[in-house]
PDB file with one MODEL, atoms N, CA, C and O in Angstrom:
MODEL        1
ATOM      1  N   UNK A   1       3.152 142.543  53.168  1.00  0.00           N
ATOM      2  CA  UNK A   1       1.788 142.639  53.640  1.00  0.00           C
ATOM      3  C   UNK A   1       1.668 143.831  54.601  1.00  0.00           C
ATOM      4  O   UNK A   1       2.514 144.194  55.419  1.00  0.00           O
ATOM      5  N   UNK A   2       0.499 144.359  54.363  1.00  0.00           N
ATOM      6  CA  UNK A   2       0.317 146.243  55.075  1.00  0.00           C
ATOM      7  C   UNK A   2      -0.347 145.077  56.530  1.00  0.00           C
ATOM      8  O   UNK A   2      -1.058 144.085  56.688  1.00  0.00           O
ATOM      9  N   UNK A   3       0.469 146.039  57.300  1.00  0.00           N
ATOM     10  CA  UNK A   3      -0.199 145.843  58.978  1.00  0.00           C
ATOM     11  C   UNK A   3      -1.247 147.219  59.397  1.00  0.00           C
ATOM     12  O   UNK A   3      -1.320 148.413  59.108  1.00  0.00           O
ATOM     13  N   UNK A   4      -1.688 146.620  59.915  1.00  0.00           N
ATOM     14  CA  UNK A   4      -3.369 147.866  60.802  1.00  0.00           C
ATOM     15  C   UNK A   4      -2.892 147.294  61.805  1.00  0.00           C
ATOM     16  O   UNK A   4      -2.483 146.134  61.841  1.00  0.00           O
ATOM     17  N   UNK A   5      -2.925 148.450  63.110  1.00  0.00           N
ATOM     18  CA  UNK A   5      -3.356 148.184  64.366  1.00  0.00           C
ATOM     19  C   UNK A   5      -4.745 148.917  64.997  1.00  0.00           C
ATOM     20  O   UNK A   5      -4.708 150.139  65.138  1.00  0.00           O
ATOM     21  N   UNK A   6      -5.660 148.365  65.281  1.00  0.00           N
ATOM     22  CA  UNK A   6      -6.837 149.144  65.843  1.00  0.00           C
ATOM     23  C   UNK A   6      -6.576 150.011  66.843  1.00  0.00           C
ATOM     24  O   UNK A   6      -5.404 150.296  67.089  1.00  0.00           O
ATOM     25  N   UNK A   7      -7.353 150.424  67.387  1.00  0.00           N
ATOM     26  CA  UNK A   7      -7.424 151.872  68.573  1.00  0.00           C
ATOM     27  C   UNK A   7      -7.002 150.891  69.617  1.00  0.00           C
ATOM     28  O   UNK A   7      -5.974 150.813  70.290  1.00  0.00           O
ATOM     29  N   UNK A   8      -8.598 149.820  69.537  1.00  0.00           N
ATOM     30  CA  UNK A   8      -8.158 149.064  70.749  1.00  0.00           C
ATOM     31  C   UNK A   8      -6.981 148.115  70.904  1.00  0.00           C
ATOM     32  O   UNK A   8      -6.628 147.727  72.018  1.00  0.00           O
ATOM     33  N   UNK A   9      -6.309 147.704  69.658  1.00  0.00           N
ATOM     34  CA  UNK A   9      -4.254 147.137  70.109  1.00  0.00           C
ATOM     35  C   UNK A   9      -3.421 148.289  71.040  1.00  0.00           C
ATOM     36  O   UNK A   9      -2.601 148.117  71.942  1.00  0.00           O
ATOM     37  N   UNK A  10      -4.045 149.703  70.367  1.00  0.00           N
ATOM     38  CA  UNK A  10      -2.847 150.245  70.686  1.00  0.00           C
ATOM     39  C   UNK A  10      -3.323 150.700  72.494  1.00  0.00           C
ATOM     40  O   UNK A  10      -2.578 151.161  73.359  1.00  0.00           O
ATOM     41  N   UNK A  11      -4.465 150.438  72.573  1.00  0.00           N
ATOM     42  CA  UNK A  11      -5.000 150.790  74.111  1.00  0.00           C
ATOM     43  C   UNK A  11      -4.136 149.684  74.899  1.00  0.00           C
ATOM     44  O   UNK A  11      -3.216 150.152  75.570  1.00  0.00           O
ATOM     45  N   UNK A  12      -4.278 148.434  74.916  1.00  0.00           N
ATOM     46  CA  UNK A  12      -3.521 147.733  75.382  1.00  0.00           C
ATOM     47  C   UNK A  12      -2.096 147.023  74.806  1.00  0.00           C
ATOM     48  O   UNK A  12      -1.524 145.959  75.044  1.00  0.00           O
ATOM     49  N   UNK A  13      -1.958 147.614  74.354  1.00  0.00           N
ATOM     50  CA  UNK A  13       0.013 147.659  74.356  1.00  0.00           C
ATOM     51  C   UNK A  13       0.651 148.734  74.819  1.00  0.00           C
ATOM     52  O   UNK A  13       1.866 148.920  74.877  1.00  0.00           O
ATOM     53  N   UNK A  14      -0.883 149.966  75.395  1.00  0.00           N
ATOM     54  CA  UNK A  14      -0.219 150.693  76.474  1.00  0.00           C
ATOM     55  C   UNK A  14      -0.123 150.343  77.799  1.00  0.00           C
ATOM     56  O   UNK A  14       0.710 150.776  78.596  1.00  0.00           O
ATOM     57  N   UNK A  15      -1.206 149.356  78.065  1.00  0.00           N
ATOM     58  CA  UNK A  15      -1.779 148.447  79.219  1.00  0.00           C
ATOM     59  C   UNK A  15      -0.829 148.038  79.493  1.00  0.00           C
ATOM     60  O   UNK A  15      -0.261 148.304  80.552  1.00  0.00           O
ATOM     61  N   UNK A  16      -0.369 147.238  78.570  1.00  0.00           N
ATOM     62  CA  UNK A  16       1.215 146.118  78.975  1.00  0.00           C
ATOM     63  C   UNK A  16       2.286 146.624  78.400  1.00  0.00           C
ATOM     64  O   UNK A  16       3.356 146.114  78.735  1.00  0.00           O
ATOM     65  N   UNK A  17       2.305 147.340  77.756  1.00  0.00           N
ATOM     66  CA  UNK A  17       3.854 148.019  77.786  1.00  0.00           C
ATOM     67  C   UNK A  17       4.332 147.417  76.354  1.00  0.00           C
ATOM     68  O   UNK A  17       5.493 147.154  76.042  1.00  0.00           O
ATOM     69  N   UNK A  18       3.700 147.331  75.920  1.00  0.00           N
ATOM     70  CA  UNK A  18       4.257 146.704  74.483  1.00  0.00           C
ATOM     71  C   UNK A  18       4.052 147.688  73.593  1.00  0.00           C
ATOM     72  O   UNK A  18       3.016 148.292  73.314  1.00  0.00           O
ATOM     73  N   UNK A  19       5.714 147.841  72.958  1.00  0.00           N
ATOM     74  CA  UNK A  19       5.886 148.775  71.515  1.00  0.00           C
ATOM     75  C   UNK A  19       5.362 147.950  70.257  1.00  0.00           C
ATOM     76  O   UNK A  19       4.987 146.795  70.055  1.00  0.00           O
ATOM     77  N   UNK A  20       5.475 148.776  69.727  1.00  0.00           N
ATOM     78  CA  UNK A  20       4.517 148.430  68.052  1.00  0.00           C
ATOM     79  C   UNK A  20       5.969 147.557  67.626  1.00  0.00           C
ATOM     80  O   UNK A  20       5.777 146.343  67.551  1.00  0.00           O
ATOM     81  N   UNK A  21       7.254 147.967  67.365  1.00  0.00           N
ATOM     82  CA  UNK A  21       7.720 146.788  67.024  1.00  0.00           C
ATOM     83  C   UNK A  21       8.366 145.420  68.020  1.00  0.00           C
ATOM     84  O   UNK A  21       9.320 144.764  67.600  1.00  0.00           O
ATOM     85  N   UNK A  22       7.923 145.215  68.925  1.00  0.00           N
ATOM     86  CA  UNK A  22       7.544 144.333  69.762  1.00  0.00           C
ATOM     87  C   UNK A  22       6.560 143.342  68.714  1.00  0.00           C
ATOM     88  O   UNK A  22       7.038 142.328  68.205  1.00  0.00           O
ATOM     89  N   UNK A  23       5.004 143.810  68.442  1.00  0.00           N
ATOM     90  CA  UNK A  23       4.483 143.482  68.164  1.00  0.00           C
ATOM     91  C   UNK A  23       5.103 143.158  66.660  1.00  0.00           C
ATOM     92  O   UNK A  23       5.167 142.002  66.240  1.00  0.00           O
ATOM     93  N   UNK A  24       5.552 144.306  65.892  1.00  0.00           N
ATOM     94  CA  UNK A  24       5.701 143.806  64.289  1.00  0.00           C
ATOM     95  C   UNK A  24       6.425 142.752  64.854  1.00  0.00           C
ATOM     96  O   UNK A  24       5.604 141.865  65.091  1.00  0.00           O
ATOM     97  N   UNK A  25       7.750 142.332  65.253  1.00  0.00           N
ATOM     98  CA  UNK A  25       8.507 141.261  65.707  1.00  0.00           C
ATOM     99  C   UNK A  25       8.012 139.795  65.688  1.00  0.00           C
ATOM    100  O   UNK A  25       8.402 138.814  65.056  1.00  0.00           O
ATOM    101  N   UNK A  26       6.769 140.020  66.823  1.00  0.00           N
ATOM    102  CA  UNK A  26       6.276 138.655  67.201  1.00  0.00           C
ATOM    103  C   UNK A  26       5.414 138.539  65.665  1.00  0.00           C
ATOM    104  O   UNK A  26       5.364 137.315  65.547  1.00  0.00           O
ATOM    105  N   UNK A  27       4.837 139.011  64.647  1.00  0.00           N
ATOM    106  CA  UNK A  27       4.268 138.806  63.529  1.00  0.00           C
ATOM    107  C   UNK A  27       4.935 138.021  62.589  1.00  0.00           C
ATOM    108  O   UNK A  27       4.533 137.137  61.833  1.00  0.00           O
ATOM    109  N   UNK A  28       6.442 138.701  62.853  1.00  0.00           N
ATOM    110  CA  UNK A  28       7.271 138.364  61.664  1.00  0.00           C
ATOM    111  C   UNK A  28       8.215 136.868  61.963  1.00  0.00           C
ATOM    112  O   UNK A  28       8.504 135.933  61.216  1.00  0.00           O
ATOM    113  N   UNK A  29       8.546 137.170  63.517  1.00  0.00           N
ATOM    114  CA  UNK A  29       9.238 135.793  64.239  1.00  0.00           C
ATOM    115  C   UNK A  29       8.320 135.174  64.783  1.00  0.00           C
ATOM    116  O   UNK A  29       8.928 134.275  65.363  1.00  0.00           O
ATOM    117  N   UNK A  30       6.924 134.997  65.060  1.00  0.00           N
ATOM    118  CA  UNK A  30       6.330 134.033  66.256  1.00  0.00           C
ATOM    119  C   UNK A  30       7.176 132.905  66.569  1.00  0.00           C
ATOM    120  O   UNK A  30       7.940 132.478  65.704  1.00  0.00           O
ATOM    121  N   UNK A  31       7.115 132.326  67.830  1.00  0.00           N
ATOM    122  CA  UNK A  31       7.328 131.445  68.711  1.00  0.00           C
ATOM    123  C   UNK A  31       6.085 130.536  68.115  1.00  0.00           C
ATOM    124  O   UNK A  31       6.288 129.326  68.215  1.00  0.00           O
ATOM    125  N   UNK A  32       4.750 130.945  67.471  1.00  0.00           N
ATOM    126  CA  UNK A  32       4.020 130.019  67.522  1.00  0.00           C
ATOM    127  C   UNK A  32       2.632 130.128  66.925  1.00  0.00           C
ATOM    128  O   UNK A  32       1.933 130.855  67.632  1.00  0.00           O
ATOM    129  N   UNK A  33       2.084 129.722  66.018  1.00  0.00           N
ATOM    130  CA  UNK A  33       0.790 130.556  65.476  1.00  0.00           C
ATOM    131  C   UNK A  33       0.049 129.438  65.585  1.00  0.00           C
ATOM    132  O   UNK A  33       0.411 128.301  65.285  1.00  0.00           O
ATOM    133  N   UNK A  34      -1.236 129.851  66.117  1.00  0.00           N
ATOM    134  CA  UNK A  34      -2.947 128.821  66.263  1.00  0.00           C
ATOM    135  C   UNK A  34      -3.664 130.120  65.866  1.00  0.00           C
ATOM    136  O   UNK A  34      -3.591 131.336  66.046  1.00  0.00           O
ATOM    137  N   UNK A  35      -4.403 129.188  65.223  1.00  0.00           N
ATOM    138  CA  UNK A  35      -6.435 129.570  64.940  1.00  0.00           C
ATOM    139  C   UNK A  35      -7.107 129.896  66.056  1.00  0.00           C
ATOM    140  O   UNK A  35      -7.401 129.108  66.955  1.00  0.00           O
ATOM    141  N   UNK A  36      -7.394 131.222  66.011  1.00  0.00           N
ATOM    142  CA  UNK A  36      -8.162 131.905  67.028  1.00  0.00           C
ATOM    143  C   UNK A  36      -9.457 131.569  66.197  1.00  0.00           C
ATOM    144  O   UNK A  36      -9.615 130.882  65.188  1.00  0.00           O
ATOM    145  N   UNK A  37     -10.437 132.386  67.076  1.00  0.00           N
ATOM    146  CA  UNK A  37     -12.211 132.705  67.073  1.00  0.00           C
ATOM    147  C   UNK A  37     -12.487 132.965  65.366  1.00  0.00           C
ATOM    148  O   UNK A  37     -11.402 133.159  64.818  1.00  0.00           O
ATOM    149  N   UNK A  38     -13.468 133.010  64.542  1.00  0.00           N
ATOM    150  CA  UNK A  38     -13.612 133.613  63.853  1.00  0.00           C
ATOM    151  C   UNK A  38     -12.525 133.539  62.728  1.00  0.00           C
ATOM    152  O   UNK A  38     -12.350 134.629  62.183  1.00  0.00           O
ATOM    153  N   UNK A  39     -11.774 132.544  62.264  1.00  0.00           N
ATOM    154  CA  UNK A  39     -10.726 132.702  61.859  1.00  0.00           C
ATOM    155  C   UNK A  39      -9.592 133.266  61.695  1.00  0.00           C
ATOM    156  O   UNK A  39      -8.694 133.143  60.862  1.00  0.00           O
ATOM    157  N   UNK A  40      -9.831 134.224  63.060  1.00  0.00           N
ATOM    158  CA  UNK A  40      -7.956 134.849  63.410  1.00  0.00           C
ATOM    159  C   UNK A  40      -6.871 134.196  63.666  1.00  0.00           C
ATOM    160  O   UNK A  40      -6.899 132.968  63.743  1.00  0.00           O
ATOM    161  N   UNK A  41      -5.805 134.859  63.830  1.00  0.00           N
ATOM    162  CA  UNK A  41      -4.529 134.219  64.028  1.00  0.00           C
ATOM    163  C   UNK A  41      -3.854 134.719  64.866  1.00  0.00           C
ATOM    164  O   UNK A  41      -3.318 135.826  64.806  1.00  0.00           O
ATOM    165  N   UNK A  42      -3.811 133.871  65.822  1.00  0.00           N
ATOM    166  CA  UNK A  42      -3.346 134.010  67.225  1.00  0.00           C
ATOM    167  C   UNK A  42      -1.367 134.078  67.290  1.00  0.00           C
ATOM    168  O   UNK A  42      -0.778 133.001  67.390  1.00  0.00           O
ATOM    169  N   UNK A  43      -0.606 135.299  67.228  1.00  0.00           N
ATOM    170  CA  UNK A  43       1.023 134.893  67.088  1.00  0.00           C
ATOM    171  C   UNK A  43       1.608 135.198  68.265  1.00  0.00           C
ATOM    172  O   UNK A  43       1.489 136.363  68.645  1.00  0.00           O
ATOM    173  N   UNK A  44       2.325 134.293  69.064  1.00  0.00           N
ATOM    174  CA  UNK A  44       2.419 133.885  70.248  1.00  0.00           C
ATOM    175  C   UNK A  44       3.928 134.276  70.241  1.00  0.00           C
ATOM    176  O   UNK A  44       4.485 133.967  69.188  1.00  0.00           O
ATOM    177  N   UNK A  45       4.851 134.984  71.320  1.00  0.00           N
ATOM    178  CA  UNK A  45       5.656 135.223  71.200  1.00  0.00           C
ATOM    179  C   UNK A  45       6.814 135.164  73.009  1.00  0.00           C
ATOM    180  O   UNK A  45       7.008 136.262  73.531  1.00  0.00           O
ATOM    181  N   UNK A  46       7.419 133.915  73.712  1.00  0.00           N
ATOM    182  CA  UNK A  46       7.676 134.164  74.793  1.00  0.00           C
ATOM    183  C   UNK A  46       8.592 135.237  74.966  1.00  0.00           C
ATOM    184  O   UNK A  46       9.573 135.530  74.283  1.00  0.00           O
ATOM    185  N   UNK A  47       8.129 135.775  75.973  1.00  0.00           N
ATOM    186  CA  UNK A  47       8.998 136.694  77.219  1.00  0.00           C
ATOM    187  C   UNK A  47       9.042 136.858  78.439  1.00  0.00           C
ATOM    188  O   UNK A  47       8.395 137.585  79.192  1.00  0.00           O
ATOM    189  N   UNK A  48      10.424 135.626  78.716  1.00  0.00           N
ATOM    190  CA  UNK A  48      11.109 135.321  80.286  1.00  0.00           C
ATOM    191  C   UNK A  48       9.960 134.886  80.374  1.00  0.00           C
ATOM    192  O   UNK A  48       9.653 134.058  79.516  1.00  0.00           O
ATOM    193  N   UNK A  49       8.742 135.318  81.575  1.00  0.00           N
ATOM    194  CA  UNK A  49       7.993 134.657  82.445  1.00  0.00           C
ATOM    195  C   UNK A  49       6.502 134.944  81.589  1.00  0.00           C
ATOM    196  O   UNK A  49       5.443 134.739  82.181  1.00  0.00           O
ATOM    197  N   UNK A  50       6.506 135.314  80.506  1.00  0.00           N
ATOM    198  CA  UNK A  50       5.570 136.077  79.988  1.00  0.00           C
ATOM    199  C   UNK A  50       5.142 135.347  78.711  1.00  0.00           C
ATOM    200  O   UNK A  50       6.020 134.568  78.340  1.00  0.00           O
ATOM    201  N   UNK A  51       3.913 135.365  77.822  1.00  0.00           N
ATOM    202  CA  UNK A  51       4.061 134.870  76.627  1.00  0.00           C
ATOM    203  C   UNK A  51       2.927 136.239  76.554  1.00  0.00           C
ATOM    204  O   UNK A  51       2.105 136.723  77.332  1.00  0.00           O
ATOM    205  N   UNK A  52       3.598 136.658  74.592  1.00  0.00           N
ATOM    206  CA  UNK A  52       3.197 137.804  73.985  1.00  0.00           C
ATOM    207  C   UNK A  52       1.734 137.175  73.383  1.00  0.00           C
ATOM    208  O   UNK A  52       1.754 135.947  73.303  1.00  0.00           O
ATOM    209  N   UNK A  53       0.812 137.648  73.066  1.00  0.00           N
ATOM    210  CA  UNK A  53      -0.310 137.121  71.908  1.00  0.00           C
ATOM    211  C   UNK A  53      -0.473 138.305  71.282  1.00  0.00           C
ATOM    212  O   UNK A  53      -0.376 139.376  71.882  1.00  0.00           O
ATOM    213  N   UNK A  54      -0.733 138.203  70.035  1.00  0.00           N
ATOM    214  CA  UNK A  54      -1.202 138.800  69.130  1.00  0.00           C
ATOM    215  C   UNK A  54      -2.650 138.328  68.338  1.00  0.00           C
ATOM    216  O   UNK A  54      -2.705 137.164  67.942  1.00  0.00           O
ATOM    217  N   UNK A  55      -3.545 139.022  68.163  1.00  0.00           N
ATOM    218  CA  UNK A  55      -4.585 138.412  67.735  1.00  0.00           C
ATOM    219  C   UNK A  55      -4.810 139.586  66.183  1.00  0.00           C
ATOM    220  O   UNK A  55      -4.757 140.816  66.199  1.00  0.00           O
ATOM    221  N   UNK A  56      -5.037 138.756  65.082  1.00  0.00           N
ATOM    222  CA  UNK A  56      -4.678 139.269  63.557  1.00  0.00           C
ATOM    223  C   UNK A  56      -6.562 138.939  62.843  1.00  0.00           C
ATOM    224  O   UNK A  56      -7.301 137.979  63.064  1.00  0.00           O
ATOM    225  N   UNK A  57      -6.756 139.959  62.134  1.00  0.00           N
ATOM    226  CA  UNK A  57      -7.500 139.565  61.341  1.00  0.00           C
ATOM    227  C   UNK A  57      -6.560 139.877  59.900  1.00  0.00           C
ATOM    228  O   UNK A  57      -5.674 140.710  59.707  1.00  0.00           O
ATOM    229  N   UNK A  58      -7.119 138.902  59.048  1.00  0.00           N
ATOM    230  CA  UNK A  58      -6.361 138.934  57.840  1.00  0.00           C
ATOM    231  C   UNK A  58      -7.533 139.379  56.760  1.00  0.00           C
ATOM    232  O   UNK A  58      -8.718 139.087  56.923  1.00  0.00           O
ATOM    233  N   UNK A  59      -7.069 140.068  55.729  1.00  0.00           N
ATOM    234  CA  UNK A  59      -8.041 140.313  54.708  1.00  0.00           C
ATOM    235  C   UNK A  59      -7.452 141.181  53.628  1.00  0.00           C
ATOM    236  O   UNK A  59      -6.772 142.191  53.812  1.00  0.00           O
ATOM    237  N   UNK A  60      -7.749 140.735  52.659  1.00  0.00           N
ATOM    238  CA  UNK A  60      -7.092 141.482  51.244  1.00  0.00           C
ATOM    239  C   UNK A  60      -5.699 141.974  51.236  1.00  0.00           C
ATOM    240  O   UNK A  60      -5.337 143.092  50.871  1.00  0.00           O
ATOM    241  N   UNK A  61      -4.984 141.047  51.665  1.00  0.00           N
ATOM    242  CA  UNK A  61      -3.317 141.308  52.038  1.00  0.00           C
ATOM    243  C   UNK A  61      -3.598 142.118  53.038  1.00  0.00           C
ATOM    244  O   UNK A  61      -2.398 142.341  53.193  1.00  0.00           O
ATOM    245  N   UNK A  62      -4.121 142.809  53.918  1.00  0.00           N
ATOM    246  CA  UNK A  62      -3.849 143.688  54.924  1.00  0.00           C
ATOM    247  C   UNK A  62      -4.434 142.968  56.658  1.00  0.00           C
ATOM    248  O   UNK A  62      -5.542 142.779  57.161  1.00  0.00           O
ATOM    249  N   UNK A  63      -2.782 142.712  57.181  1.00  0.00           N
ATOM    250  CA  UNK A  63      -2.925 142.080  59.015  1.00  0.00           C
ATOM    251  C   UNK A  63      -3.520 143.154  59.479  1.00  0.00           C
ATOM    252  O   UNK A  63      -3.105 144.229  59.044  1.00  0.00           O
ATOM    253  N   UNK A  64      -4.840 143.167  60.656  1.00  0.00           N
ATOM    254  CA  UNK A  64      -5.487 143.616  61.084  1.00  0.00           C
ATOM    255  C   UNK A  64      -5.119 143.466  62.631  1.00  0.00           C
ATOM    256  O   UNK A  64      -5.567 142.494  63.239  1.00  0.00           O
ATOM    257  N   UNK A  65      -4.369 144.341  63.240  1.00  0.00           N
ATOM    258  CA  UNK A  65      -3.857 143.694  65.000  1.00  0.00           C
ATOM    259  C   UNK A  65      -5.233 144.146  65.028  1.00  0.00           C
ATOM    260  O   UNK A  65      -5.511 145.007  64.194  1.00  0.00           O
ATOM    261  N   UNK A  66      -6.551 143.590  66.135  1.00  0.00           N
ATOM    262  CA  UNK A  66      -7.322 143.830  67.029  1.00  0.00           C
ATOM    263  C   UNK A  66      -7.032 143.566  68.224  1.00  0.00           C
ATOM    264  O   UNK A  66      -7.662 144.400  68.874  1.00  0.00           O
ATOM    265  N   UNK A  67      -6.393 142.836  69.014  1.00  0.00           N
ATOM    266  CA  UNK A  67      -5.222 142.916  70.409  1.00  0.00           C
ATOM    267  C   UNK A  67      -4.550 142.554  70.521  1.00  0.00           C
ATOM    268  O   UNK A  67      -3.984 141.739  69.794  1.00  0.00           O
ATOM    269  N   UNK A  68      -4.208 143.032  71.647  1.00  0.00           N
ATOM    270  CA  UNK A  68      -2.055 142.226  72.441  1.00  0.00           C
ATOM    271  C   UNK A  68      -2.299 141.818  73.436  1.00  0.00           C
ATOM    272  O   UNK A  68      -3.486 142.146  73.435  1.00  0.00           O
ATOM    273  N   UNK A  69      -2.125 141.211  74.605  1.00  0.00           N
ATOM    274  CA  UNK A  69      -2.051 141.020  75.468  1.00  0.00           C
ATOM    275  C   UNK A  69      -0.863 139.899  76.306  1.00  0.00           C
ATOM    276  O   UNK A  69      -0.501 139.076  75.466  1.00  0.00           O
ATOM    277  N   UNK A  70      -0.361 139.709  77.303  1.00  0.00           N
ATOM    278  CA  UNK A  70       0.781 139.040  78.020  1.00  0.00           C
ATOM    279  C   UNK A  70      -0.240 138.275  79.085  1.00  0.00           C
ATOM    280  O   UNK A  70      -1.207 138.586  79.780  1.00  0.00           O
ATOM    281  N   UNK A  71       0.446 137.246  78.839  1.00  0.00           N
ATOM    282  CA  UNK A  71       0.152 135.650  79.955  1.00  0.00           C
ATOM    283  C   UNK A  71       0.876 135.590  80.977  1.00  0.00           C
ATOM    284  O   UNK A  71       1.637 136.553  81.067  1.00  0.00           O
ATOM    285  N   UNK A  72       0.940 134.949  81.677  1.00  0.00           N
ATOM    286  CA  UNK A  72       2.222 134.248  82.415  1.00  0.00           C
ATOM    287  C   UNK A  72       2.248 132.759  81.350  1.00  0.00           C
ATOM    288  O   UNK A  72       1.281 132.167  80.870  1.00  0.00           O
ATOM    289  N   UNK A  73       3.715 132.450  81.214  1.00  0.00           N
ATOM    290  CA  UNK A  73       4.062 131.022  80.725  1.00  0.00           C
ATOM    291  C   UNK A  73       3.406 130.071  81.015  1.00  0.00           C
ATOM    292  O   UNK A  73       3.293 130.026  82.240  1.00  0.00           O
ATOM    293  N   UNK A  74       2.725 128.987  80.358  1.00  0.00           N
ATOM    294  CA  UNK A  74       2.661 128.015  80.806  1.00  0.00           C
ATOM    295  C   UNK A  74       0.925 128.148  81.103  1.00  0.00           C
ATOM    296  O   UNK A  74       0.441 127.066  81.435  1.00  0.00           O
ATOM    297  N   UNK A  75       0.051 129.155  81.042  1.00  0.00           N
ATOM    298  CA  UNK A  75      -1.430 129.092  80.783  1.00  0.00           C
ATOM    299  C   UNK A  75      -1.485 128.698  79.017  1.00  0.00           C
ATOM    300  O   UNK A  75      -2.463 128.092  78.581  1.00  0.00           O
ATOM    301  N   UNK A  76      -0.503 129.053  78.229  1.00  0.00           N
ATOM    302  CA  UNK A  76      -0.739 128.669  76.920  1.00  0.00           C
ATOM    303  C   UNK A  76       0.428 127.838  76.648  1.00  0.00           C
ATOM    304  O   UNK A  76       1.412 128.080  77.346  1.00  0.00           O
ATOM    305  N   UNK A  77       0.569 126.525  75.420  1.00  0.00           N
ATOM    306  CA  UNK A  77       1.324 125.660  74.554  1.00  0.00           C
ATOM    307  C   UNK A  77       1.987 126.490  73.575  1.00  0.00           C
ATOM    308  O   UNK A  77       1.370 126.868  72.580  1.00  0.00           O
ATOM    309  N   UNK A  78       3.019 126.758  73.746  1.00  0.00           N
ATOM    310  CA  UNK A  78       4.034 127.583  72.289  1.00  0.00           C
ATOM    311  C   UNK A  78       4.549 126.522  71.938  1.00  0.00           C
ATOM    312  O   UNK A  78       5.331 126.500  70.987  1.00  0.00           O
TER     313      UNK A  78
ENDMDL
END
């Protein structure tokens, strides 16, 4: 399956410091996938004190990253 990352993933995975395969990683290993908004797919990935999200639109075989962003542990269920 072809991955897209939008302008705005790659704006904030400069925000937080997250490399693109960081992200392919948590796609391919999640720690944890829920139903986001709109029927996205939320792939959840911990680090140490941190949990990764990924937010996916899916469509015609092609993952759509629209963002990344890092938690602290324990605001979200993996």
């Amino acid at each position: 399956m072809e991955i897209e990352i939008t302008e705005h993933a790659k704006e904030r995975m400069e925000e937080y410091n997250v490399s693109e395969d960081l992200v392919k990683d948590t796609m391919h290993n999640p720690d944890s996938v829920t139903e986001g908004y709109g029927g996205r797919k939320i792939y959840q990935k911990k680090l140490n004190a941190y949990i990764l999200r990924v937010i996916i639109e899916e469509n015609k075989g092609i993952k759509r990253v629209i963002t990344v962003y890092k938690v602290k542990s324990g605001r979200y269920e993996i």
